[in-house]
Every structure is written in structure tokens, then in C-alpha cells.
C-alpha positions in Angstrom: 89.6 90.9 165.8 87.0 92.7 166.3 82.9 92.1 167.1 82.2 94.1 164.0 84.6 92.7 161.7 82.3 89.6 161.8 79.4 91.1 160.1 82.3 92.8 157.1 84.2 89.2 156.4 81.2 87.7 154.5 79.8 87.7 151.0 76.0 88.7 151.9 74.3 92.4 151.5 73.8 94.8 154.8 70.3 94.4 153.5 69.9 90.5 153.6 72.1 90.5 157.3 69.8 92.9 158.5 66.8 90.6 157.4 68.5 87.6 158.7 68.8 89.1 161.9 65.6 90.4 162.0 63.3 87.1 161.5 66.2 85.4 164.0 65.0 87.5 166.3 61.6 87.1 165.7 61.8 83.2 166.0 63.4 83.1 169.3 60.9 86.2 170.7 57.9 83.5 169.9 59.7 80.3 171.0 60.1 82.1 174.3 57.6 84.3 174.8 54.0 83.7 175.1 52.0 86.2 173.1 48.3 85.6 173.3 47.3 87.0 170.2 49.4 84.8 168.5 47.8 82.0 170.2 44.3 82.9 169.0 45.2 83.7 165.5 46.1 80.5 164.5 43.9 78.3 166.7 41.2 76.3 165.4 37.1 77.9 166.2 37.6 77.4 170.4 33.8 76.1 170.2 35.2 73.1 168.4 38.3 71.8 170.1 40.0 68.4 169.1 39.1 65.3 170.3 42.0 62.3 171.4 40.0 59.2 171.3 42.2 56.4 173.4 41.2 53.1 172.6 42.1 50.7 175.3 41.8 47.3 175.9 39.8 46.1 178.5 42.2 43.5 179.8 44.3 46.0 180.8 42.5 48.8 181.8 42.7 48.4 185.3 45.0 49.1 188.0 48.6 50.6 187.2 47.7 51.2 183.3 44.3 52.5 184.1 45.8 54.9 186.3 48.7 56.1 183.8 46.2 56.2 180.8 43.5 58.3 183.2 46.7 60.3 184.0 47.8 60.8 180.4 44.3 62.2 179.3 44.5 64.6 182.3 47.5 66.0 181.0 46.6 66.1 177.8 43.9 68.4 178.2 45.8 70.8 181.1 48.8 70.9 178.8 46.6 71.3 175.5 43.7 73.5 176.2 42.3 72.9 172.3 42.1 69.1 172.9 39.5 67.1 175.1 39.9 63.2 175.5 37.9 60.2 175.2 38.7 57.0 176.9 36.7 53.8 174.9 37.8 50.4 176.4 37.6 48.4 173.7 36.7 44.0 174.2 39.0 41.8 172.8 35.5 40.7 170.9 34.3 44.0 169.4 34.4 43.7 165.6 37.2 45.7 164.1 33.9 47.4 161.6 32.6 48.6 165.2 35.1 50.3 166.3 35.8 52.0 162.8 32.2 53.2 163.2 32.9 54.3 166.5 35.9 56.5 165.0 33.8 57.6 162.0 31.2 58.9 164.7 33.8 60.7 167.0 35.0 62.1 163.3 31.8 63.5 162.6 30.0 64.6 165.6 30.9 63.1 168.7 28.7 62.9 171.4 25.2 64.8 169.3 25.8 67.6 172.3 29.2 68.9 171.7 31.1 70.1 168.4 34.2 68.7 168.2 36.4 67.0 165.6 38.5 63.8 166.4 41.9 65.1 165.4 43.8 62.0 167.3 43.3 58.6 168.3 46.4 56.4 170.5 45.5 53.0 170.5 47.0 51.1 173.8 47.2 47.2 174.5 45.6 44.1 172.7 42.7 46.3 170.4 41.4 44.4 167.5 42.8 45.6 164.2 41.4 45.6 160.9 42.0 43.3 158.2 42.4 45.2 154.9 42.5 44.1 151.5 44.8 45.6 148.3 45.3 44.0 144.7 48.8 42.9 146.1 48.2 42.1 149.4 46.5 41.2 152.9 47.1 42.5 156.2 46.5 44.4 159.3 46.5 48.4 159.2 44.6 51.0 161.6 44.2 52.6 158.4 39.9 52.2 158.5 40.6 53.9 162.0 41.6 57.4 160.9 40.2 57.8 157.7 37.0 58.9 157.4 36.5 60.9 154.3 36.8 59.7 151.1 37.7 56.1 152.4 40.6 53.8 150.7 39.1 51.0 152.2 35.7 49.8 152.7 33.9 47.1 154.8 32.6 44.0 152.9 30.1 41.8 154.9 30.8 39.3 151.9 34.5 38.9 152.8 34.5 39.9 156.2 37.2 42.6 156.2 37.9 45.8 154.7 38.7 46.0 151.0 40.3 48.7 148.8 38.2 51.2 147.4 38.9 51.2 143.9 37.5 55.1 143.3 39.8 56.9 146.0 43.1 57.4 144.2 44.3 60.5 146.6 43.9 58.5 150.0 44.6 59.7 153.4 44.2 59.5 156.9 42.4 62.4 158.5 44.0 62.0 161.8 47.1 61.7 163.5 47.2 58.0 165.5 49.6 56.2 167.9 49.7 52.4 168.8 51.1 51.3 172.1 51.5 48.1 173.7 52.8 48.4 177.2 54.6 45.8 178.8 51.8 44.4 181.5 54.0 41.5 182.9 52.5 38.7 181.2 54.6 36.2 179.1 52.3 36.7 175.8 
């Protein structure tokens, strides 16, 4: 057996190995290299970076979670130069509508001084949650707090919650989101 006898022994064209071979080669070159230019050529406008909104509850932002959520948007921002972070503590009181409207305005144009878009939003401890409303159903979904365009559901003052838009037929969220409910010791 020899080393070249491996590339004879199969049913594909010199051609197509060669190709193979090639783009394997190119894949592991940018998995372990860092090329800047590659960097900037598919990167969003660097004058508008992404925003991570972290909605935290109040009755836990203090202490050990404060520190590890203060922590976590540090190194989110040294590890992802494109992203900048925004802590809201959120009341166990504030009206699920608000805080959509907070989202929608981090969406849109985030503090009037600096262009950025809300790409993210993590969601950590006891944050009120919306209510929506379908034809077949009634529940809870974070949905009204990452989709801003085009929205599947709709606050009614009338009802009290959010209700299904019955003209968006293509709906979807425009950012990513992430819920977390850390263990703070308590028995609830």
C-alpha cells in the first residue's frame, strides 16, 4: 500500500479530487487563520454595530448575578467587536406593552445619538412576558419582543394583551433572543 494508491482506488475524476482538495484546504486556512480582509468583507457597516439588549429583573440584579450579567456584557463586546450591550433592569410591574416598546425603540434607533440595530436580546430572571392571542389559542411568547417589522401580533388596550395580526401571513422575528432563569437560591 502505498500513499498514492489512495487517491487511484476511488470512482471520482482527478478533476473533482483536485477541487475537493482545494476548498478543503481553503476551509481549514480560514477556520485557523485570521485574515482581516475577510473580516471586513462580510461585516455589517462598522458605524452601525449590533445591539444585545439584556433584560434583567430587578430582584435579581444585584450581587453575584449582577456581577456575572455585568461580566457577560463585558465579554460580549471584547470577544465581539460588532456588538455593544445594553443592560435594562426590568420591575416585576412594567407592563409587558412597555417593554415591547422598549425593544421596538432599541430596534429602530437606540439611544437618538448612536446608529445601531438591536440584533439580540437575552432575557434573564422573573421578566414579565407577554400574553398573546391566536384563533386557537392563549399563551405566553417573547414573540412581541423581537419582532418589530411587520408585526404577528399587536397590542389591544381593549383586551389587554397582544392579539394576532390577521394581515401578516409571512411572520418573523427580527432578532435572535435567549431566556434564562438562574437558579438565585430561593424556593420559588
Amino acid at each position: 500500500w502505498k500513499v498514492g494508491d489512495m487517491f487511484r482506488a476511488h470512482p471520482y475524476a482527478s478533476w473533482q479530487m483536485s477541487v475537493a482538495t482545494f476548498l478543503l484546504v481553503v476551509f481549514f486556512v480560514t477556520q485557523t487563520i485570521s485574515l482581516p480582509f475577510l473580516n471586513n468583507a462580510f461585516a455589517d457597516a462598522p458605524d452601525r454595530p449590533n445591539l444585545l439588549s439584556i433584560l434583567v429583573s430587578d430582584l435579581i440584579f444585584k450581587g453575584a448575578i449582577e456581577t456575572a450579567v455585568v461580566n457577560y456584557a463585558k465579554n460580549v463586546e471584547k470577544t465581539n467587536p460588532d456588538i455593544r450591550t445594553l443592560i435594562v433592569p426590568i420591575t416585576l410591574t412594567t407592563k409587558p406593552q412597555e417593554i415591547a416598546q422598549i425593544q421596538q425603540k432599541l430596534y429602530y434607533e437606540w439611544d437618538g445619538k448612536t446608529a445601531a440595530r438591536l440584533a439580540y436580546t437575552l432575557i434573564v430572571g422573573d421578566v414579565p412576558l407577554p400574553v398573546v392571542k391566536s384563533e386557537e389559542w392563549i399563551g405566553v411568547s417573547v414573540y412581541p419582543y423581537v419582532d418589530f417589522e411587520d408585526r404577528k401580533f399587536r397590542f389591544d388596550t381593549k383586551e389587554g394583551r397582544f392579539i394576532l395580526n390577521e394581515n401578516n401571513t409571512q411572520a418573523m422575528s427580527e432578532i435572535g433572543h435567549g431566556v434564562l432563569r438562574p437558579h438565585t437560591g430561593d424556593s420559588t
